[in-house]
LUMFI-304719 format. One record per residue (C-alpha): residue in one letter; x, y, z. Coordinates in steps of 0.1 Angstrom, whole numbers, padded with zeros to 4 digits, always signed. Example, Ala and Ser with C-alpha at 12.3 -4.5 7.8 and 13.67 -1.06 7.14 Angstrom:
<recs>
A+0123-0045+0078 S+0137-0011+0071 
</recs>
This chain:
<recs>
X+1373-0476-1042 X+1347-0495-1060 X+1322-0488-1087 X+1294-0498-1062 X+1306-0474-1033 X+1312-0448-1059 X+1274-0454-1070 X+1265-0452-1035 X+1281-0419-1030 X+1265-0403-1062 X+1233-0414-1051 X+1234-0401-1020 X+1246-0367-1032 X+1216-0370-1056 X+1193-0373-1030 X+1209-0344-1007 X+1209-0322-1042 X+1169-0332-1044 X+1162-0328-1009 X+1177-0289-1012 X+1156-0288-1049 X+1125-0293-1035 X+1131-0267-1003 X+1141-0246-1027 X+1111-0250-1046 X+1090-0248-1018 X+1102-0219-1003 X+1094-0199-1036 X+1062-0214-1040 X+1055-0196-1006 X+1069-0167-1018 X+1050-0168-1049 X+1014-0171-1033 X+1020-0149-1006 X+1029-0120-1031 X+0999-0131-1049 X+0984-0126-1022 X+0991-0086-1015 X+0987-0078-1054 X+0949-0094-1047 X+0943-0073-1016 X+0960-0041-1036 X+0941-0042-1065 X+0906-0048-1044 X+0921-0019-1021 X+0924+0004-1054 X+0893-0007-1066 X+0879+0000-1037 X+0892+0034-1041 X+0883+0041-1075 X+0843+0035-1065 X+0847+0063-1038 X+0865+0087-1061 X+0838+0081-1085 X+0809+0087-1057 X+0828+0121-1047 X+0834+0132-1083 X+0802+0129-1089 X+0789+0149-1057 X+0811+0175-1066 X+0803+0180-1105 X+0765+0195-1099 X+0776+0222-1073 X+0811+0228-1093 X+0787+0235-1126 X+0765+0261-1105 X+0795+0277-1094 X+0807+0279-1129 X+0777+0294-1142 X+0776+0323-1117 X+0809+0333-1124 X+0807+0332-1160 X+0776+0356-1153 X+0790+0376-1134 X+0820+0378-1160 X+0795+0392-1189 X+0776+0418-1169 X+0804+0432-1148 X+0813+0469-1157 X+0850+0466-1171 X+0860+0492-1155 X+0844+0478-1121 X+0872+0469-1093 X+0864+0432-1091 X+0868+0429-1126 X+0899+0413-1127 X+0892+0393-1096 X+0863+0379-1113 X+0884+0377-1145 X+0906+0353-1124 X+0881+0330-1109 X+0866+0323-1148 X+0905+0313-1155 X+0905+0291-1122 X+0868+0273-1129 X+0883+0267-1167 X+0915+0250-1151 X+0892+0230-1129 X+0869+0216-1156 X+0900+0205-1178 X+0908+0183-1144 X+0879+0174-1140 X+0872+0160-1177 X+0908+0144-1168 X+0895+0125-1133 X+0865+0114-1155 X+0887+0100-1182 X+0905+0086-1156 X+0875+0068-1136 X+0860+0062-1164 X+0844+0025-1170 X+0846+0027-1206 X+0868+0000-1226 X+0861+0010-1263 X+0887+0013-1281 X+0890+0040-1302 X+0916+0059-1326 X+0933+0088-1311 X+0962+0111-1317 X+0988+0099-1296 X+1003+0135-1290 X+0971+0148-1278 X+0972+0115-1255 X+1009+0132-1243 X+0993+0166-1238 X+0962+0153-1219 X+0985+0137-1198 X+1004+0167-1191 X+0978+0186-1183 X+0965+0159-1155 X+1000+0159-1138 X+1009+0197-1141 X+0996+0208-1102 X+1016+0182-1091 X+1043+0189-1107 X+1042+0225-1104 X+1039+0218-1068 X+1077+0201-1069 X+1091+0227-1088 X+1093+0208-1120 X+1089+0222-1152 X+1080+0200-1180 X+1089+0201-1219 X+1073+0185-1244 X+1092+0183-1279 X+1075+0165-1311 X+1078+0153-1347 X+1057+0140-1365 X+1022+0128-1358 X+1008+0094-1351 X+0975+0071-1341 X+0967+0047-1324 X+0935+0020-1322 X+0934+0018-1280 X+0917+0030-1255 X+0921+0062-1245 X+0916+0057-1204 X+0942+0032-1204 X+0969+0047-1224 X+0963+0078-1204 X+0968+0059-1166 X+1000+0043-1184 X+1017+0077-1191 X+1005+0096-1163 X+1020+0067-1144 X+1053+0074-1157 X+1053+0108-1154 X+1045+0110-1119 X+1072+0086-1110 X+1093+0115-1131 X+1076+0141-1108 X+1083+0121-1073 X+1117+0109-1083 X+1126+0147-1090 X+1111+0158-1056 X+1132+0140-1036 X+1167+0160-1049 X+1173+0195-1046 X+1184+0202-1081 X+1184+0241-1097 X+1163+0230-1124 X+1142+0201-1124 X+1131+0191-1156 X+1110+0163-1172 X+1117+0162-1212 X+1090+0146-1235 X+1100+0139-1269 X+1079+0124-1295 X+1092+0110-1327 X+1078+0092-1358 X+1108+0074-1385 X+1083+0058-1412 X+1058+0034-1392 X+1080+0035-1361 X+1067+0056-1333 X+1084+0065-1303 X+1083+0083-1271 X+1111+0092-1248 X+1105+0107-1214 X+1139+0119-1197 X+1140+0131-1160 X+1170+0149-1143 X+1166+0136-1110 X+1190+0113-1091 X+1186+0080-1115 X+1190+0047-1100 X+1216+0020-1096 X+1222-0014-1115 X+1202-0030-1096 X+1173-0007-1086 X+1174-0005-1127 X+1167-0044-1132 X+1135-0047-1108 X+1120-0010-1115 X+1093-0028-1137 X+1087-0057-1113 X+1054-0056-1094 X+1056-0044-1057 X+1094-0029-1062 X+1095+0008-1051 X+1127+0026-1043 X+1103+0049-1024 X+1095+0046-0983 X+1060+0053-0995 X+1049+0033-1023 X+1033+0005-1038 X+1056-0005-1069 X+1029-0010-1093 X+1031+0028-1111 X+1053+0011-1135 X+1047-0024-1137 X+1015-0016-1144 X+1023+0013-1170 X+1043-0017-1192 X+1014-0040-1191 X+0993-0014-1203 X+1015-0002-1235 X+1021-0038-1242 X+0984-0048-1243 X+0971-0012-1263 X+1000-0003-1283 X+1024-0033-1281 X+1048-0009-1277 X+1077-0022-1253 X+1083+0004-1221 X+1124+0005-1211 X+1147+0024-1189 X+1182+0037-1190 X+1196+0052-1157 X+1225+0066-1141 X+1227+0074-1107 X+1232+0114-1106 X+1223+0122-1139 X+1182+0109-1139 X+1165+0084-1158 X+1150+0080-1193 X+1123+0055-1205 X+1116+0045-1234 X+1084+0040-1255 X+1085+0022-1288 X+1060+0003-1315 X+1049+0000-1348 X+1028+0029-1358 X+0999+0038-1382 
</recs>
């Protein structure tokens, strides 16, 4: 065989490898835009969303705030020893829990983007506190376990979205075993200027490979579910805290994540 047929041949296998590069390249291209594509029409869906939320927050706060007033009335001139007394008693409890939440939806749907210098336990708390009905409603109990103290320059409607985020994929992971006690563990620590939170779930954890796309836009190892609760939760902590967001699973014994930065 001669050095010209053997060129001949390697050229010709060069072109076939091209050929099969630029399908290749193609194909993901096409992949690429049309996934694009759905986080465009997500992202205008949930914005879309958001402005109705706002609309029927706001419809609700003036008659909520009546309602609240009344009872509280009632509350200081009822006769203690009056039947209804506890009833009413109950109720003042009930419009308390409701304007916690609703302070929470605000903070939530807030437009606000000042940043601002908060506690970041009282960030863990508030978030607690947005996702407890839910949670109660699984049957999950959550702990929340801290040393130390620590701030952080960020704002406060985005830090909150990016834990609540994580804790309700906690809450729905949990709900989908049937498990004695389900239990979400919050742990805050602090060593020098090193913060860190670890959230660890008992629920049924996830395989090697679930585990490598949990953070990749669109995944969900839920039927119902648009695979941006995390995603979106890691952007956030990088951008406000630049604080990197990881996960350690095994399947049976739950998931942990992991949130770590450089403190003040």
């Amino acid at each position: 065989e001669t050095n010209a047929v053997r060129a001949r041949r390697s050229e010709s296998q060069l072109s076939k490898e091209l050929e099969k590069l630029k399908e290749r390249i193609a194909e993901h291209t096409e992949a690429l835009y049309a996934s694009e594509q759905l986080r465009v029409q997500e992202l205008s869906r949930f914005a879309e969303i958001g402005k109705v939320s706002a609309g029927l927050l706001h419809d609700l706060i003036n008659p909520f705030t009546a309602l609240s007033l009344a009872i509280n009335h009632l509350h200081e001139n009822v006769d203690s020893k009056s039947l209804h007394t506890e009833s009413i008693l109950q109720a003042v409890k009930a419009t308390e829990r409701l304007e916690k939440n609703i302070k929470h939806i605000k903070l939530q749907l807030g437009q606000g983007t000042a940043r601002e210098n908060i506690s970041i336990t009282k960030a863990i708390q508030q978030a607690v506190d947005t996702v407890r009905y839910a949670a109660n409603q699984a049957g999950v109990k959550i702990a929340f376990e801290q040393t130390g103290q620590a701030y952080a320059h960020c704002t406060p409607a985005r830090l909150h979205r990016a834990l609540v985020n994580i804790l309700i994929n906690g809450i729905e992971a949990l709900n989908k075993v049937s498990r004695e006690k389900p239990l979400i563990t919050i742990i805050f620590t602090k060593d020098k200027n090193i913060a860190n939170i670890t959230i660890i779930d008992n629920g049924p954890g996830l395989t090697r490979k679930e585990l490598r796309q949990i953070f990749t836009p669109f995944y969900s190892t839920k039927p119902i579910g648009n695979g941006l609760g995390l995603s979106t939760a890691q952007d956030i902590l990088n951008h406000e805290l630049h604080a990197t967001l990881t996960a350690r699973s095994r399947v049976g014994k739950g998931t942990t994540f992991f949130i770590s930065w450089e403190s003040l």
